[in-house]
C-alpha positions as CSV (number, residue, x, y, z in Angstrom):
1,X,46.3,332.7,-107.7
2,X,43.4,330.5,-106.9
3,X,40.9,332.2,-104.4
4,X,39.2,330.0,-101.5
5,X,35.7,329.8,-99.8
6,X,36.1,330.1,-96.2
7,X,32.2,330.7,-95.5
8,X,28.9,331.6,-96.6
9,X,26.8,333.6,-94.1
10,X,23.0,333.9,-94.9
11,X,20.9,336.6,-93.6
12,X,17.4,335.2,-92.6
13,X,16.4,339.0,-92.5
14,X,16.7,338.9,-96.2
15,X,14.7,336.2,-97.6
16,X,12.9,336.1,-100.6
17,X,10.3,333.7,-102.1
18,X,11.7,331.7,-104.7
19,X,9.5,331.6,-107.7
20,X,9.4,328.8,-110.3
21,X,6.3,328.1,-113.1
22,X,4.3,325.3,-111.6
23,X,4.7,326.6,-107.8
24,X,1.4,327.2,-105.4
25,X,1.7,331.2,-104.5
26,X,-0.5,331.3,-100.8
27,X,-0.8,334.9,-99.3
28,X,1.7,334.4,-96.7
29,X,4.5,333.4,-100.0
30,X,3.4,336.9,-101.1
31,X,4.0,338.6,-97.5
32,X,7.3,337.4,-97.8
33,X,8.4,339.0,-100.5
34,X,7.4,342.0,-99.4
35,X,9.3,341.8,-96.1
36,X,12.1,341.3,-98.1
37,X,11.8,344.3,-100.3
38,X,10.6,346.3,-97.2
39,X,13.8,345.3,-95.1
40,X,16.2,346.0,-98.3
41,X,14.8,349.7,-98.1
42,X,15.4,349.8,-94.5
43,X,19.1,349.1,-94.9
44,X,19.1,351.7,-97.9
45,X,17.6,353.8,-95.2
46,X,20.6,353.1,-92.9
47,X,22.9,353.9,-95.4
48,X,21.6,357.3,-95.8
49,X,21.4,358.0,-92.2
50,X,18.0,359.7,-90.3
51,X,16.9,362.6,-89.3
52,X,14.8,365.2,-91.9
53,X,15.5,365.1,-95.8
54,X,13.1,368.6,-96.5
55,X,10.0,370.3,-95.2
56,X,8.5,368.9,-91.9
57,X,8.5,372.6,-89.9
58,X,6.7,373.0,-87.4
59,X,4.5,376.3,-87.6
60,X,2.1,378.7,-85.4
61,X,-1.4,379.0,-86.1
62,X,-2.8,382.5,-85.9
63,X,-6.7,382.4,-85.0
64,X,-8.9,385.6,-86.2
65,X,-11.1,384.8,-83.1
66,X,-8.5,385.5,-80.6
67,X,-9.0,382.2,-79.0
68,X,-5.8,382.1,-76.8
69,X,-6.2,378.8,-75.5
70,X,-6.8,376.8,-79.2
71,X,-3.6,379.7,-80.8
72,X,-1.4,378.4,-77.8
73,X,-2.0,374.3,-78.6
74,X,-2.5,374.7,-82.3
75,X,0.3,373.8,-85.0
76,X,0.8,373.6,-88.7
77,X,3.2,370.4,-90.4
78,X,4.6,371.2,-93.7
79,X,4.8,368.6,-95.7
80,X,8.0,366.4,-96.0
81,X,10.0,363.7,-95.6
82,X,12.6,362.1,-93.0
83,X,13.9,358.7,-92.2
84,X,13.9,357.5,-88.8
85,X,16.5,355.8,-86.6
86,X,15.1,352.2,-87.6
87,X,15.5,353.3,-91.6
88,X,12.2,354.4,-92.3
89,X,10.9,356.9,-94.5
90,X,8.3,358.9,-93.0
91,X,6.4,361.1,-96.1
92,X,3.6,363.8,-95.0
93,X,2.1,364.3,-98.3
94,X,0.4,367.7,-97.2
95,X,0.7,370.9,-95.1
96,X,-1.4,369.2,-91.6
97,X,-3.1,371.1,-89.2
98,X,-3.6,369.7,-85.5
99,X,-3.9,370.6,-81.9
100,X,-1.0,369.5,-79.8
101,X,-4.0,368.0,-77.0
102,X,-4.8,365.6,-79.7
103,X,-1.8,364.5,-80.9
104,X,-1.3,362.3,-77.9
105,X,-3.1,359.7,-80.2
106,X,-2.7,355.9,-78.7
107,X,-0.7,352.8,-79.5
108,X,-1.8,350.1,-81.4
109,X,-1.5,347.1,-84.1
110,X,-0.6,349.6,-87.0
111,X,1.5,352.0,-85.0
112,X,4.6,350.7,-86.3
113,X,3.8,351.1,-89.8
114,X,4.3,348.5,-92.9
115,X,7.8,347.8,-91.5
116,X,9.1,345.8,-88.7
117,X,8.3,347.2,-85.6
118,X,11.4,349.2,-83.9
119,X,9.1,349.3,-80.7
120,X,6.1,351.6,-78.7
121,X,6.0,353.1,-76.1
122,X,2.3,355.0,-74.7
123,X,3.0,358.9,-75.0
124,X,2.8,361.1,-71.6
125,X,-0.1,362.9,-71.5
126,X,-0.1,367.0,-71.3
127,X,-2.3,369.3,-69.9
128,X,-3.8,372.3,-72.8
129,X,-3.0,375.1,-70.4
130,X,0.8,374.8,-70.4
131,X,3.4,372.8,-71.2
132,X,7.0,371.6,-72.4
133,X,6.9,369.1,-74.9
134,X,8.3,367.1,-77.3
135,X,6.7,366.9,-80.7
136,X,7.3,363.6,-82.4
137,X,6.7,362.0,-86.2
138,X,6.0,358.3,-86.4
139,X,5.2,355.9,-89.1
140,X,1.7,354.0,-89.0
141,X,-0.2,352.3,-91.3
142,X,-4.4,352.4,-92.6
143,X,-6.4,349.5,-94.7
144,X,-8.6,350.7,-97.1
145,X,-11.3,349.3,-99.0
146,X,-11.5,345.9,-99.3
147,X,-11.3,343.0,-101.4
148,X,-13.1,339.4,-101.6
149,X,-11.8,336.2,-100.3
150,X,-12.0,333.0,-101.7
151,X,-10.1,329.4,-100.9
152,X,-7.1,328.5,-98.5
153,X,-8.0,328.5,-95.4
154,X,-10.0,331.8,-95.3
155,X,-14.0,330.6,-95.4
156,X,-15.0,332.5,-92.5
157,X,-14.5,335.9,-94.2
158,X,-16.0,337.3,-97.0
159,X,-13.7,340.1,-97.7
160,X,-10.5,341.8,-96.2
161,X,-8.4,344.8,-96.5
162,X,-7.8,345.5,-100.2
163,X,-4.6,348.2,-99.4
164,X,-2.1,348.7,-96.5
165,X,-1.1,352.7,-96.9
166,X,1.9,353.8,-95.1
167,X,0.8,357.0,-92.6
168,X,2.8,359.1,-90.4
169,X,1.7,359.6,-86.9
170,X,2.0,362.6,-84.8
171,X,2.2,362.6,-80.6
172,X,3.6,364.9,-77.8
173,X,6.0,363.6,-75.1
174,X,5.8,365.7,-72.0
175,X,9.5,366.8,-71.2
176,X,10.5,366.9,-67.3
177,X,13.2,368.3,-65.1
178,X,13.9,371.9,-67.0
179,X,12.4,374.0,-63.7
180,X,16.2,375.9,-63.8
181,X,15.4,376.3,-67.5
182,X,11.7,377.8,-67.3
183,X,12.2,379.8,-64.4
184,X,15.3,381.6,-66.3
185,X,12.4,383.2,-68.0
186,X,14.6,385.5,-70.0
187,X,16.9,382.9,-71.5
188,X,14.4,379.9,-71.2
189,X,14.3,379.6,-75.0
190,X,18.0,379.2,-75.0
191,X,19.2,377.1,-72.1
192,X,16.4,374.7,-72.9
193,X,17.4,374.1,-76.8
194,X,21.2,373.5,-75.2
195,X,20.2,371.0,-72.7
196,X,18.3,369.1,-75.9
197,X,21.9,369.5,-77.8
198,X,23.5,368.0,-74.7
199,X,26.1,370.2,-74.8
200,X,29.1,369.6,-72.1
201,X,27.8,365.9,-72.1
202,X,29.3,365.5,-75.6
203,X,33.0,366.7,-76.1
204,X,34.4,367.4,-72.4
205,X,35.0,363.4,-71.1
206,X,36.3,362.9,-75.1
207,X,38.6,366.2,-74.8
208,X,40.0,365.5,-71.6
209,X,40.9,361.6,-71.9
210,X,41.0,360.2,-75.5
211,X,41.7,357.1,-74.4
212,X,39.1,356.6,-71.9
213,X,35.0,355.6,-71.4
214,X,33.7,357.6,-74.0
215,X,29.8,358.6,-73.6
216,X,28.3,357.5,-76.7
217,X,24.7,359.0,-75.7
218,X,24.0,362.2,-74.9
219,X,21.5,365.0,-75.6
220,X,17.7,364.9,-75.2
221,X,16.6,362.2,-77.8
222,X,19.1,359.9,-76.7
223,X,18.3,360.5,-72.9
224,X,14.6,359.4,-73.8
225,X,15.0,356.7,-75.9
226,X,14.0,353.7,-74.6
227,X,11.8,355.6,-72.4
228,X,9.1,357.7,-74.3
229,X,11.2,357.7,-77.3
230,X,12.0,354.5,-79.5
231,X,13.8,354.6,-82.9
232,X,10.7,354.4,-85.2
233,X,10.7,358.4,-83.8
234,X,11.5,361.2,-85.8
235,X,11.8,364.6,-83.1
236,X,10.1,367.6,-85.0
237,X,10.1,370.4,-82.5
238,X,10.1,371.2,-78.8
239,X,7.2,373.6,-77.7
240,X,6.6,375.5,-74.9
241,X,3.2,377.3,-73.8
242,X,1.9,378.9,-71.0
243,X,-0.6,382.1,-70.3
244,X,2.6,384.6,-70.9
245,X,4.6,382.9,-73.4
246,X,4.9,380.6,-76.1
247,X,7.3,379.3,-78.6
248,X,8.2,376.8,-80.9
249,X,11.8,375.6,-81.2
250,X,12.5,373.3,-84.1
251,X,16.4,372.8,-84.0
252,X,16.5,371.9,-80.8
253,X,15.8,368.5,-82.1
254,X,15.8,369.0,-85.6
255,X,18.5,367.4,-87.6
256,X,19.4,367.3,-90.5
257,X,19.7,363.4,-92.7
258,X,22.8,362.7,-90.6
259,X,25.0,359.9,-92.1
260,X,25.7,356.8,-89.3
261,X,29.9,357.0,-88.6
262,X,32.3,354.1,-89.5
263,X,33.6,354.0,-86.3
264,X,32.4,354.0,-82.4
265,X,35.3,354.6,-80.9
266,X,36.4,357.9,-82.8
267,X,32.7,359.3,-83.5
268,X,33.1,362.3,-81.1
269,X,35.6,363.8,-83.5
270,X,34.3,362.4,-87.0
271,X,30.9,361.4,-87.0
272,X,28.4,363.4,-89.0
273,X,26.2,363.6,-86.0
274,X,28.9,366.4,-84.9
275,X,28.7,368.9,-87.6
276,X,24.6,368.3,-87.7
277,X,24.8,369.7,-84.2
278,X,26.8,372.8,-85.1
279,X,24.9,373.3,-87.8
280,X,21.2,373.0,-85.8
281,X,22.9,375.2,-83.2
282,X,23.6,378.1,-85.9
283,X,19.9,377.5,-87.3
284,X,18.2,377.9,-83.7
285,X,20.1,381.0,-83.2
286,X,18.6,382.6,-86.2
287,X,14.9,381.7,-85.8
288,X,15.3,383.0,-82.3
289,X,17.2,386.1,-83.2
290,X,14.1,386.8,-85.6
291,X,11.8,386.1,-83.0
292,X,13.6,388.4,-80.8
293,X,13.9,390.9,-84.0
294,X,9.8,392.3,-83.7
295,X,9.5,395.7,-83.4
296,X,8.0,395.1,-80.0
297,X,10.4,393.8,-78.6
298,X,12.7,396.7,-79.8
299,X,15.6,394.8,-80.4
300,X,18.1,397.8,-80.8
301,X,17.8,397.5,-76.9
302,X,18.7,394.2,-76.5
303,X,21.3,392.2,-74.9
304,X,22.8,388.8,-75.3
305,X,23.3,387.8,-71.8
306,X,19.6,388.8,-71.2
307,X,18.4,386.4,-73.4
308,X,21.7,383.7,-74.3
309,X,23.4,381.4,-72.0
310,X,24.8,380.2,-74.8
311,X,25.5,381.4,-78.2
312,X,26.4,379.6,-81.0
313,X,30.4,379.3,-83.1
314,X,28.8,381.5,-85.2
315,X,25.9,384.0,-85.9
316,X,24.3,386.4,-88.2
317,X,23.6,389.1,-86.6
318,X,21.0,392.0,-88.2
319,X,22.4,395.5,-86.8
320,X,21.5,399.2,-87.1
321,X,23.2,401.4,-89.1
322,X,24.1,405.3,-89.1
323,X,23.3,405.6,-92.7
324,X,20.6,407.8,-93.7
325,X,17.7,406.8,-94.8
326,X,18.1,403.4,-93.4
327,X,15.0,401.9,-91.3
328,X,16.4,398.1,-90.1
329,X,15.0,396.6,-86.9
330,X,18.2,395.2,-86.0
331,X,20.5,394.7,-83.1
332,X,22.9,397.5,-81.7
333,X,26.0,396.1,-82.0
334,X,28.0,397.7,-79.2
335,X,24.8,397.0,-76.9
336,X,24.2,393.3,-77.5
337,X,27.6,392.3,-77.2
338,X,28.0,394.6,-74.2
339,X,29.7,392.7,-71.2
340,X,30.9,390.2,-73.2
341,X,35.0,390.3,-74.7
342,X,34.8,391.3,-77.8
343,X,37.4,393.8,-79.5
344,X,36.9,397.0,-79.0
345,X,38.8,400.6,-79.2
346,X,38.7,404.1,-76.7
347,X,36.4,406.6,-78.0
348,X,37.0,410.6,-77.9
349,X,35.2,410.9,-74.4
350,X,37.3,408.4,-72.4
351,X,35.0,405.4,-72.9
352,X,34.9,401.8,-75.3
353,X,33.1,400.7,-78.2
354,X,33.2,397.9,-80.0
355,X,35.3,398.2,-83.0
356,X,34.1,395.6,-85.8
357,X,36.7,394.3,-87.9
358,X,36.4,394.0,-92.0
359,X,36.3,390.3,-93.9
360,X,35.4,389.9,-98.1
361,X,31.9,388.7,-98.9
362,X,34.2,386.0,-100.6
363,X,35.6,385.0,-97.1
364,X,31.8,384.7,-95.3
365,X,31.1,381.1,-96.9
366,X,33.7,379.2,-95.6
367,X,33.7,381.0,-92.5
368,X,30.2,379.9,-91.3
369,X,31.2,376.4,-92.6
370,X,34.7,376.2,-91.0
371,X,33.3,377.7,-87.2
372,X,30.4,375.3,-87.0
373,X,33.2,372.9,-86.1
374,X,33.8,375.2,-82.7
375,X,32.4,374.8,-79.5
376,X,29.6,377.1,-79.1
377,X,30.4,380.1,-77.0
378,X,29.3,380.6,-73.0
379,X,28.0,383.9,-72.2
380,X,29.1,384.3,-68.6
381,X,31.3,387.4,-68.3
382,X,33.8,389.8,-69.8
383,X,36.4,387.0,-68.7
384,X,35.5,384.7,-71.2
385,X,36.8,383.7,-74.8
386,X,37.1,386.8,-77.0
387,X,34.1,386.5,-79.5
388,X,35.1,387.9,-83.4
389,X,33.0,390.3,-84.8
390,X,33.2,391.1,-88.4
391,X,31.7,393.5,-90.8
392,X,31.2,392.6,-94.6
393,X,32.6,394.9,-96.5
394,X,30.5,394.5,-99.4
395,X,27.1,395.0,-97.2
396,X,28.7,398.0,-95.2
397,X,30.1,399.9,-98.2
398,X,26.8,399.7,-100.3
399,X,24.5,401.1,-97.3
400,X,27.4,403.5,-96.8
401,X,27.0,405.1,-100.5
402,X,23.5,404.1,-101.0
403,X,20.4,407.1,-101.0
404,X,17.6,405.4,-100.7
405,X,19.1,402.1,-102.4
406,X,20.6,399.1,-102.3
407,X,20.9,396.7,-99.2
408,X,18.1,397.0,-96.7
409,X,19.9,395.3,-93.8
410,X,23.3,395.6,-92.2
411,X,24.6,392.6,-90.9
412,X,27.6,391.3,-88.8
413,X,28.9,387.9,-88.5
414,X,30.1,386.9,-85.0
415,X,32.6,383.6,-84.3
416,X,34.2,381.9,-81.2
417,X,37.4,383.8,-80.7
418,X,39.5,380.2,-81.1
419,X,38.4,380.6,-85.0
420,X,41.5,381.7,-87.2
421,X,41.6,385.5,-87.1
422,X,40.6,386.7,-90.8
423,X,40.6,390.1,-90.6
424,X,44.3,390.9,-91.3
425,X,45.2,394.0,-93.7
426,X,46.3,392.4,-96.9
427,X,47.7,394.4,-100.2
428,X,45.9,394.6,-103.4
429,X,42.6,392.8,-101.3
430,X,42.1,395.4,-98.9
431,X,39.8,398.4,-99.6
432,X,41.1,402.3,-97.8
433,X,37.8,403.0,-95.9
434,X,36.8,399.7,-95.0
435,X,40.5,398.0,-94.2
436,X,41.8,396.8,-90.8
437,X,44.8,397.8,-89.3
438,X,47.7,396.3,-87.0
């Protein structure tokens, strides 16, 4: 069967200088060709989706001096790399040290790198003595050295830039309207990193009506974009300061190299975006619950509706344990869930406690990985969705028999109670003092 030609479609985007022996090569024939290669990486760079490929975390500095005001403003980039919305890879080369009142920096020529320009927009500015904020990685570009000129239309100068290096560029966005969120002082950390997920703008109008306006944009980056935000950005952290608190709360923002999704009208169900986001909501929970884990803060006391309005489909959860010998600063498991529906059984003098149930170290992996499909889980009352709490039998049964060996830290893993239920007795899997029963 003979095939036929209906069109050819060229891509101006994509055009290369044609070289042949004989031909006149100017500067500009040069350019070209670069734009060409540069705009074939940027659709690479599509193809692999944005957001952070390694390193790029955003770190406290700790001053000696005691100098409260520099500690509070002062922050330490790991090297890394990303690739923005616009398909740009963004490479710090080394760990960099700045303070957040200089990293407003200032738009110009060169802020938009070697590549084609996805757009500026002038940073708000932020005061040093507190703040929310939005810390932001964008490409840039330096000359360096120089080179002579000679011929074609360049007389009047002697020389001109030898090399154009690709930079990365950092600058603060001051965030607005989170005064519920930051006078919840107690849960500030928590409600703020869940308005940046844009959770409840996400899933509900999709859930409800399938077939109906879908809202394609929703969480803090997209909110901004266009506004203080364009594509060229890559969001690194939010940050919060003031004279009685401070922290740093990468995956708020942080994602993960997210792949772009085949399809529009589906992408609240399939898209990668969607599993990024469960996945950045299980990772702020555990920097916060170490944060919260100092001994200070004497976490054994601690409960979750104190410091969670939200918690995520599932959690790992450090807890005391009975055994002796064992020193853990961990989380009491009966008090930090306490309020909240989770299972529990009548102890000898009349009250409750909550009665962890038993799952295989084997199950554990694809556990996490399943629930981080789940909505995360509101902390409101007792009248909620029951919240699973397991026990690893592996972990538990080597602190059990363990004198002065073996695992330092009992843990439990908690999921939202629409998960399957995995902690059903089973024969020949099940182990006498560590099984669950009907």
């Amino acid at each position: 069967m003979s095939s036929i030609d209906l069109a050819t479609v060229p891509n101006t985007d994509l055009r290369s200088t044609f070289f042949f022996n004989g031909r006149l090569l100017s500067g500009e024939d040069l350019t070209q060709e670069k734009h060409f290669n540069e705009e074939a990486r940027r659709l690479l760079g599509h193809a692999a989706g944005c957001g952070i490929v390694s390193g790029l975390e955003v770190l406290p500095v700790t001053f000696k001096s005691g100098d409260a005001a520099r500690r509070a403003t002062t922050v330490t980039v790991t090297a890394g790399l990303a690739i923005n919305g616009c398909g740009q890879p963004l490479c710090l080369k080394d760990r960099t040290e700045f303070s957040l009142s200089t990293a407003e920096g200032s738009d110009s020529g060169q802020g938009s790198g070697a590549f084609h320009p996805c757009g500026s927009i002038k940073p708000a500015a932020i005061t040093a003595r507190h703040g929310l904020c939005l810390l932001v990685m964008s490409p840039a570009s330096v000359k360096e050295e120089l080179a002579p000129v000679s011929g074609l239309g360049n007389q009047a100068y002697s020389c001109n830039a030898r090399y154009l290096t690709e930079a990365v560029r950092f600058r603060t966005i001051g965030l607005t309207g989170f005064d519920a969120e930051l006078a919840d002082t107690g849960r500030m950390r928590n409600r703020v990193a869940y308005r940046c997920f844009g959770y409840h703008d996400s899933t509900t109008t999709l859930l409800q009506d399938p077939f109906g306006p879908q809202a394609d944009r929703y969480g803090l980056a997209d909110r901004l974009i266009g506004r203080q935000l364009t594509p060229s950005d890559v969001p690194l952290a939010v940050i919060y300061w003031s004279e009685q608190s401070r922290f740093i709360d990468m995956w708020a923002v942080r994602r993960r190299l997210t792949g772009p999704s085949s399809t529009a009208r589906w992408s609240g169900l399939l898209a990668d975006r969607r599993r990024a986001e469960g996945e950045a909501m299980f990772l702020q929970f555990q920097d916060q619950i170490e944060s919260l884990r100092a001994p200070e803060n004497r976490p054994a006391t601690l409960k979750a509706p104190d410091h969670f309005r939200f918690l995520p489909p599932v959690g790992i959860l450090p807890c005391t344990s009975k055994a002796s010998g064992q020193k853990t600063s961990g989380f009491d498991l009966d008090y930090f869930f306490s309020g909240l529906k989770v299972r529990r059984e009548k102890t000898a003098a009349g009250g409750e406690r909550l009665q962890p149930l038993f799952v295989e170290a084997s199950q554990v992996e694809a556990l996490v990985r399943d629930a981080l499909l789940y909505p995360p889980i509101e902390v409101k009352t007792a009248e909620d969705d029951l919240i699973w709490v397991y026990l690893v039998r592996e972990n538990a049964q080597a602190i059990d028999r363990s004198v002065g060996a073996g695992p330092e830290t009992p843990y439990a893993v908690f999921v939202n109670g629409h998960t399957p239920f995995l902690a059903r007795g089973r024969y020949d899997l099940s182990h006498w003092d560590y099984a669950n029963y009907a």
